[in-house]
N, C-alpha and C positions, 0 to 999 in steps of 0.2 A: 602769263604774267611776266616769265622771262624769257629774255631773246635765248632761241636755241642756239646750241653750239654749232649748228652748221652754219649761221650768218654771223657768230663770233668768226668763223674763219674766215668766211667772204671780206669781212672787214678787214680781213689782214692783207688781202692779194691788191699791191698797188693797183695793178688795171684795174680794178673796180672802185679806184678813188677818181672819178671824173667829175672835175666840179661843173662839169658846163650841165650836170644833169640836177642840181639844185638850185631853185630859184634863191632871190636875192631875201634875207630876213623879211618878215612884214612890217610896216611902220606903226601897226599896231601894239602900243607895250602894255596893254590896259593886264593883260596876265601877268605882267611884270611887277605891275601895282597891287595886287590882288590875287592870288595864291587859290581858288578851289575847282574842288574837283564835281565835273557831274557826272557822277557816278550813280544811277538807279538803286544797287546792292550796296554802296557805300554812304549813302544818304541816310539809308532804312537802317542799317545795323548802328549809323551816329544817333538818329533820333529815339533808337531804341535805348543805346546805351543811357541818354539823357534820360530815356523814360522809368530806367529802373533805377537808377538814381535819385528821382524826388522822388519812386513809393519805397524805398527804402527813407527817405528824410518825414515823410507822411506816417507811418508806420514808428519809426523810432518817437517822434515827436509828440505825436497824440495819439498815440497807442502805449508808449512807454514808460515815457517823461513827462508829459502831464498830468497823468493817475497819481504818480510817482508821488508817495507821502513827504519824501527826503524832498526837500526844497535845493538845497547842498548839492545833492545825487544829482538831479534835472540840469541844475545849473551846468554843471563842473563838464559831464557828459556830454551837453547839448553845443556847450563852444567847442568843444573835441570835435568830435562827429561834422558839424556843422563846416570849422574848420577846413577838416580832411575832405570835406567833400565839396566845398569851392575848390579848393587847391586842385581837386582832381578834375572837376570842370573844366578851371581854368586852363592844366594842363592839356586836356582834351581838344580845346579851343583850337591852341597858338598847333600842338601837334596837328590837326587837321586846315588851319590857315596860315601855317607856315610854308612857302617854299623850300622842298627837302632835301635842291642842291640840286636842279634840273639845268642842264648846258642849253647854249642859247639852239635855239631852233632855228634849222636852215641855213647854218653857219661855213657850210662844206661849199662855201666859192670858191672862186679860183685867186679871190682877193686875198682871204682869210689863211690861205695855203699857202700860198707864197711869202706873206705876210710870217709865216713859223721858219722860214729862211731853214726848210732843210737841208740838209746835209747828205751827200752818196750814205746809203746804208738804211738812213731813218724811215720810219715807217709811222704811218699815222692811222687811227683807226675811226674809223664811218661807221656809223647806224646807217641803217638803207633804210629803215621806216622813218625815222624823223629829219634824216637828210644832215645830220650835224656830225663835226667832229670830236671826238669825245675824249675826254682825256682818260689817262689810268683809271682802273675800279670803278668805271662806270657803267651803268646797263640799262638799258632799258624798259621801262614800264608801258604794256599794252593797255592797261589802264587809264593813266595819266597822260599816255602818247607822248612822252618824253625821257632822254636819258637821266638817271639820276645819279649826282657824285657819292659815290658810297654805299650806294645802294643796298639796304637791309633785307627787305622784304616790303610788298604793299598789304597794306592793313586793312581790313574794309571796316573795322569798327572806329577808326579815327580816319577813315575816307581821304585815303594819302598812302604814299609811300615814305619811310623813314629811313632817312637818309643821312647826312652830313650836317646838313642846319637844324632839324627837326628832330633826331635823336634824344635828346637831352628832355624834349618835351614829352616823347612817346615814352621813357623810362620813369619820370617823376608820373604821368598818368598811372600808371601798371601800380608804382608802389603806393600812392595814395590811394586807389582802388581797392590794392589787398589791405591796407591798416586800416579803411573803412568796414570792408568786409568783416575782418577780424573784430573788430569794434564792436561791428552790430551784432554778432553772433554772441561775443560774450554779455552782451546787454540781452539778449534774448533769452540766454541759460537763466540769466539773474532774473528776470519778468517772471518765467516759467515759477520757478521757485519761490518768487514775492505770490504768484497768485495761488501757488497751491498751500500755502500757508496764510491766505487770507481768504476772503468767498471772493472769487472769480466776478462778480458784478461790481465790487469796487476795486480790482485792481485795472480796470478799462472801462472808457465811456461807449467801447461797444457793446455788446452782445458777446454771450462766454462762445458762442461756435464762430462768431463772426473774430474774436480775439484770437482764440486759435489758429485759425485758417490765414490769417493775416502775418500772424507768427510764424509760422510752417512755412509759408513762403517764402519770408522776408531769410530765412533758417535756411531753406535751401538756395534762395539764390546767393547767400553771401558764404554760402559752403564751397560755392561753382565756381562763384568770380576769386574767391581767395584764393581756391587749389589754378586755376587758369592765367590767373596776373602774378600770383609769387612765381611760377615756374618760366614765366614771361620773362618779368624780371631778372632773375634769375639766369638768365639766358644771354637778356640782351648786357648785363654785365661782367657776363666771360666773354661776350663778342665784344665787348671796349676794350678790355683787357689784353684779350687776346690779338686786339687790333687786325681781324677779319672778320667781316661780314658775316651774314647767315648764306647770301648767296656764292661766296665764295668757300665758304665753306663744303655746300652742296654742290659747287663743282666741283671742290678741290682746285681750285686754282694754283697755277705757279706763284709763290710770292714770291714780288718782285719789287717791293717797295722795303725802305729800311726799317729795321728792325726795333721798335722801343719800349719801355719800361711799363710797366701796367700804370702806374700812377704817371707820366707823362700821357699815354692814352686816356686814363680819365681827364683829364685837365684837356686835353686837345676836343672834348666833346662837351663837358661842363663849363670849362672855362679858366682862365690864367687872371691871378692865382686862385688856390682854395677857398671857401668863402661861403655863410649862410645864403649866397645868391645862389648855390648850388643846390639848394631844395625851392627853388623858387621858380615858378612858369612865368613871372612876369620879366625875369631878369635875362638878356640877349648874352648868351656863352665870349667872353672874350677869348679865342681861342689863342692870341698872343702871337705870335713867329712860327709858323706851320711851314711846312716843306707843300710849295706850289703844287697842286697836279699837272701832270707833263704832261702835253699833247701828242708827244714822239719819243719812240725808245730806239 
């Protein structure tokens, strides 16, 4: 998934920046327009995700909340839940059909080089799989088959790599996921306890073993996905914070870009200024006055 450090080095030895060995971009932009990935193992783990998503909306709704004697209860529950779990769709969405900050492919001519008007000293650094010039903190995905700016890690349950544009959607997924999870777990505690305090045939319009079994389920998978998305989360916002990667981290990279503030980091991925758009997957991050990425150090 990431370029070894042996062809990080090759990238650094001028002699193996020859532009006469990249053809010219293609004049097809239709990727440009359209952002996905076909990916066999990233198709399967997106459609799965989706899938346990409505038996979890199936399960809470008419297994829970419809039996549910409190009218109040159903109510008040069902736009929570319901809520939390568009959001997270939706989030899933824009993180899987967003472009996650991929430089242009095939970009290493001899036009585009000369064009950066180096200077005796500079150096510039080439992928030799996707034939592009790549600026700082960027790597490569064998996946996607392109460099991405920022590069976190590739995801195969949002069938993308998260990146620089895409970040802010793959973190609001993670944390809607876990306060769904949470949600339904404690809706499940409360059912348990509504039915064993009532007879089991009228706390559910199924069957008491088909109630059960339906519940146990629904118990363990929002046990998995809470403990797997909080620690996600969790994760990927000490990597904003800490303003490096997950893959830079696992190399240890030199940093070599300036150094900033946890709350200018968040702001540089959520967006300039703070704002309720910041829990929002339909709302595009303004990231405001960012320091360019360099092509040349």
């Amino acid at each position: 998934m990431l370029s070894s450090s042996r062809n990080r080095d090759i990238e650094r030895r001028a002699e193996y920046l020859r532009a006469d060995q990249c053809l010219p971009p293609s004049s097809d932009n239709s990727m440009d327009r359209i952002w996905f990935i076909k990916d066999g193992c990233g198709l399967a783990c997106a459609i799965v995700t989706w899938m346990l998503i409505f038996y979890a909306e199936f399960v809470v709704i008419f297994v829970m909340l419809v039996p549910a004697k409190d009218l109040v209860y159903s109510i008040i529950n069902g736009i929570i839940f319901n809520t939390l779990a568009f959001l997270a769709l939706a989030s899933h969405s824009r993180a899987m059909l967003t472009d996650p900050g991929a430089v242009p492919k095939g970009n290493a001519t001899k036009e585009f080089i000369e064009s950066l008007q180096l200077k005796p000293g500079q150096v510039v650094y080439k992928c030799p799989k996707c034939c592009s010039i790549k600026p700082e903190r960027a790597h490569h995905c064998s996946v996607c088959k392109r460099c991405i700016r920022k590069m976190d890690h590739h995801c195969p349950w949002v069938n993308n790599c998260v990146g620089e544009n895409n970040q802010k959607y793959f973190v609001l997924f993670t944390m809607y996921i876990a306060l769904i999870s949470l949600h339904a777990l404690i809706m499940v505690c409360f059912h348990f306890l509504y039915c064993f305090e009532e007879e089991w045939t009228k706390c559910s319009s199924f069957s008491p073993p088909s109630t059960v079994i339906l519940l146990i389920l629904l118990c363990f998978e929002g046990l998995l996905f809470l403990i797997f998305t909080a620690v996600m989360f969790g994760t990927q916002v000490h990597s904003i914070c800490s303003d490096e990667t997950g893959i830079e981290q696992l190399k240890k990279e030199e940093r070599r870009w300036a150094k900033k503030t946890k709350w200018m980091n968040m702001k540089a991925v959520f967006g300039h200024p703070f704002s309720i758009e910041w829990l929002s997957p339909f709302a595009t991050p303004d990231q405001g006055k960012v320091d360019p990425y360099q092509y040349v150090v």
